[in-house]
C-alpha positions, 0 to 999 in steps of 0.5 A: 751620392753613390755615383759621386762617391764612385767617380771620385775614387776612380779618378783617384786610382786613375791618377795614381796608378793603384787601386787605394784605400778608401775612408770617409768622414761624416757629420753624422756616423755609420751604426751597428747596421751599417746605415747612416744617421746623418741629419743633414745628407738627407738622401743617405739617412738611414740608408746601408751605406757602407755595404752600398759604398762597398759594393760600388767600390768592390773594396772595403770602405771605412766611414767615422764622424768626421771629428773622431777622424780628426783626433784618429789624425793628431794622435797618429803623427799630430800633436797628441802623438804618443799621448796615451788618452787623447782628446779632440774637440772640435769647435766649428758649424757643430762641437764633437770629438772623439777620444783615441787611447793609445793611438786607437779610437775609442768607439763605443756601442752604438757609435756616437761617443764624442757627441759631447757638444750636447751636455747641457749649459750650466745653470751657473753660466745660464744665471751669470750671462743671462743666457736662455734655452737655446733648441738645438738640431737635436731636438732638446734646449741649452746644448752647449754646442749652441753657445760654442760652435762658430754660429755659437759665438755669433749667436753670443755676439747678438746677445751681448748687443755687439754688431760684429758680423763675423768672427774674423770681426770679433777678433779684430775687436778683441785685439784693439781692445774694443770693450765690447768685442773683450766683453762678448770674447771673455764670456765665450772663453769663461763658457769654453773653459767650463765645458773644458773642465767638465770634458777634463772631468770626465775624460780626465785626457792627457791632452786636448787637441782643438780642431774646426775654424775656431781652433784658430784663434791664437787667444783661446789657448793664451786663455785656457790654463785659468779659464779652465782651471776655473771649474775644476776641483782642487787638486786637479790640474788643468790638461794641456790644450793645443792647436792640430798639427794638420789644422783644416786637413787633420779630419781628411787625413784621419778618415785617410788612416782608417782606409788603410787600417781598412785594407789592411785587415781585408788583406791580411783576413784573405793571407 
């Protein structure tokens, strides 16, 4: 992994002349210590990984959950730029944000703010869709991340007894006004927009910015004023939700911005 990492960046330099700036995004994130907490890159669990990429590097490395990069980006030059509270939800293999408060990611203790994909479903939902328990990665039952995420959608596609095979397919569906595709699309969105206002609720953002495969269905944003307004206590108005500015390459160019940010302090220390 570290030699991965290493010929990556040399190449980097190599073609560009210059020794850059290195950030990094994870699925997982970098603790207090410095080791890693990412489930699913086994060989670096638990590892000191930015000390380690450091010294491989001889360069400081900055390391955020790749979705916290993400809102670092739209915040920065994207489509939350100079909002002071901005919101990033991310909708793809997993559901996670972040939050950056005047351009500045908001961290935390222990690093894991913005794992929100693990509030658990309402019973409301639960009751209303007949929808079960769900065991998520985590290791506890009925995250919402379950139900929303890509795989999320699909699961809900199976359970509403539709044979759509992909999302692309649901959505083809849902625009030929197929009954069942509109059926299973209006659970998702009424799910999507209670897990919105309970974010809305806590965060209370002054926009939210969606990011992953998911933010790129037109529809959900056609939808959101009402399906989130929906579960939200009177008097309280919906935030506006809006598609990433650099879509699919919005996280990169976040883990990007903390490199710089990274080198930037190292060298000013050194002045």
């Amino acid at each position: 992994f570290l030699g991965t990492i290493k010929d990556m960046v040399d190449d980097a330099d190599q073609k560009t002349g210059q020794r850059g700036s290195v950030g990094i995004g994870l699925p997982g994130f970098v603790d207090n210590r410095g080791c890693a907490v990412v489930a699913n890159i086994a060989c670096i669990n638990g590892k000191l990984l930015a000390e380690d990429v450091a010294q491989q590097l001889t360069r400081p490395v900055s390391f955020a959950n790749d979705a916290k990069a993400f809102v670092l980006s739209e915040a920065n030059g994207g489509a939350a730029d100079g909002a002071k509270h901005a919101l990033g939800v991310v909708l793809g293999t997993g559901v996670a944000g972040g939050l950056c408060i005047d351009g500045e990611l908001y961290q935390g203790k222990q690093n894991i703010a913005g794992e929100f994909g693990h509030i658990p479903l309402s019973v409301t939902l639960q009751r209303r869709y007949n929808l079960p328990m769900r065991q998520c990665g985590c290791g506890e039952h009925g995250c919402m991340e379950q139900y929303l995420a890509g795989p999320g959608l699909l699961w809900m596609v199976s359970h509403f007894g539709g044979d759509y095979a992909s999302v692309p397919g649901l959505m083809q569906g849902v625009r030929a006004k197929e009954a069942k595709a509109v059926e299973i699309f209006s659970a998702y969105i009424d799910c999507l927009g209670s897990f919105i206002a309970r974010l809305t609720l806590v965060f209370d953002p002054d926009v939210i910015v969606l990011g992953g495969g998911l933010s790129n269905i037109s529809e959900l944003y056609q939808h959101f004023p009402e399906a989130i307004s929906n579960y939200l206590f009177a008097g309280v108005t919906a935030p506006p939700v809006v598609a990433p500015k650099f879509g699919d390459s919005s996280g990169v160019r976040g883990a990007a911005l903390l490199g710089r940010q990274a080198m930037n302090a190292a060298e000013n220390k050194h002045d």
